[in-house]
N, C-alpha and C positions, 0 to 999 in steps of 0.2 A: 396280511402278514407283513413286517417289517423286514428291511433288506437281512438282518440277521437268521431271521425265521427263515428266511429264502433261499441264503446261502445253507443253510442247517439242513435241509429235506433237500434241497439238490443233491448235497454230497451222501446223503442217505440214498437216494433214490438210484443215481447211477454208478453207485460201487466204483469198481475197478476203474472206469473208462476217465479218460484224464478231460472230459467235456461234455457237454450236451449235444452236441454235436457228431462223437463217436458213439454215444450211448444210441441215439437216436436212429442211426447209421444201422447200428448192427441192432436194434429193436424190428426197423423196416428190412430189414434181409431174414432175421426169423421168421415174420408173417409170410414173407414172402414163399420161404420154404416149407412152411407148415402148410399152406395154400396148395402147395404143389404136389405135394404128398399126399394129399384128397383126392387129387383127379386120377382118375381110371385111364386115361389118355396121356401116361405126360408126355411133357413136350422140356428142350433144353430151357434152363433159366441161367440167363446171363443181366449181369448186375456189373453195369457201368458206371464207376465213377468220376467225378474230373479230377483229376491229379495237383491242383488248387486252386481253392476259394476264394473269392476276388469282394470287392464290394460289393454291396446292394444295389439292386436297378433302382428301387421305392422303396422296400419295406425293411425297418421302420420309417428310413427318411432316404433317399439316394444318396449313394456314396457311403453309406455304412459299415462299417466293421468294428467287429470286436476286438482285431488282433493287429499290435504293430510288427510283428515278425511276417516274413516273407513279403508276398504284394502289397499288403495294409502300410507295412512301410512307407513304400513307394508311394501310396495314394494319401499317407500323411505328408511325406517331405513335396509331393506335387500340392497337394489342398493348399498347405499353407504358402506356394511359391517359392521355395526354398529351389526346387528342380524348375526352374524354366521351359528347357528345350531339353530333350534326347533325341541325337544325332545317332543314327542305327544307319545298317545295311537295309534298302530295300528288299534285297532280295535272298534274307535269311525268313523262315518260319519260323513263328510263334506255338509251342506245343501247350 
């Protein structure tokens, strides 16, 4: 398929969902719950997500992203040296 073709059947494929990413998201939480609904035993399902998505460790290439909004930002304007140094509190947390 040609990137045309690829963008054409993506945006078929995942309707509403503004990504592949959220399609994919809420694909694995219906398995999930379909799975659960089988068991004669169930038990609690909790589905933790991280609150945001940062680079790639490897794959495709380390330091990946698709998005310059939010952290992708940050790890563009550092990639390219534009951020040098960020001078922080030690002893605030990171969520």
């Amino acid at each position: 398929m040609d990137t045309s073709q690829i963008l054409e059947a993506q945006e078929n494929m995942i309707g509403k969902f503004p990504n592949n990413y959220c399609y994919s998201k809420r694909m694995a939480e219906e398995i999930l719950a379909h799975e659960q609904s089988k068991l004669k035993n169930k038990f609690p399902l909790i589905i933790i997500r991280p609150s945001i998505i940062a680079a790639a460790f490897e794959e495709p290439v380390p330091g990946w992203t698709d998005s310059l909004g939010l952290i992708g930002g940050f790890y563009a304007i550092a990639g390219h040296g534009i951020l040098r140094d960020l001078p922080l509190n030690p002893k605030l947390i990171g969520d």
